[in-house]
C-alpha positions, -999 to +999 in steps of 0.1 A: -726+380-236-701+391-210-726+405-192-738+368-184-707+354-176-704+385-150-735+372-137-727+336-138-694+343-122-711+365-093-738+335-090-710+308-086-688+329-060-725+333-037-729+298-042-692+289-032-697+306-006-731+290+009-713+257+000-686+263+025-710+277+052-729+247+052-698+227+055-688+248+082-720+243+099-721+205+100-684+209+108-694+230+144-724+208+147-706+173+149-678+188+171-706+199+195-723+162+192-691+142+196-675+167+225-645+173+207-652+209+216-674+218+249-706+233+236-703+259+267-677+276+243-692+308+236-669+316+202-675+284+186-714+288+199-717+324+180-706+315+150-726+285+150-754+299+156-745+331+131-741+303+102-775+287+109-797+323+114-778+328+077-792+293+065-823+288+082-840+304+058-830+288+030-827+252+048-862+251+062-881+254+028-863+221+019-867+204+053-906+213+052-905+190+015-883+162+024-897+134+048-886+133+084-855+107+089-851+110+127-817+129+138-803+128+103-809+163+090-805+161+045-819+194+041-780+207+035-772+179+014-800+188-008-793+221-008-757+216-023-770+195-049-796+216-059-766+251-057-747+227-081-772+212-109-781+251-110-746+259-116-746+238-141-776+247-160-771+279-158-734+280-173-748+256-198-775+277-210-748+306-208-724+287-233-746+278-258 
């Protein structure tokens, strides 16, 4: 039984983590769109675009399913929800 709440622990820290990386990413993204920061900033730009090679993968499944909606972009949104209702499935299943 501890074994699974190891695992359940390790799964919630990587999802934590993707979580926040997303938020980061649409973060980046609408200071770009709204010139709050210049997009010819090369820091800002990097880590942008290090964030989105890390989620690409998982994001483009999910945009490939969902219907296109123009320059609103849901695929992270449904990605949260779908990191969370696992969470809680999981730690249900764990507990009993």
């Amino acid at each position: 039984m501890q074994g699974l709440i190891t695992l359940y622990q390790i799964i919630s820290l990587i999802t934590n983590v993707v979580v926040m990386l997303v938020i980061v990413q649409f973060v980046i993204g609408l200071l770009f769109a709204f010139n709050v920061v210049n997009s010819s900033n090369d820091f800002l730009h990097q880590i942008y675009r290090s964030i989105n090679s890390l989620l690409e993968p998982v994001l483009a499944p999910i945009r490939r399913v969902l219907p296109a909606t123009g320059a609103l972009d849901f695929s992270p949104l449904v990605l949260i929800v779908v990191l969370q209702i696992m969470l809680i499935v999981l730690g249900s299943v764990i507990t009993g």
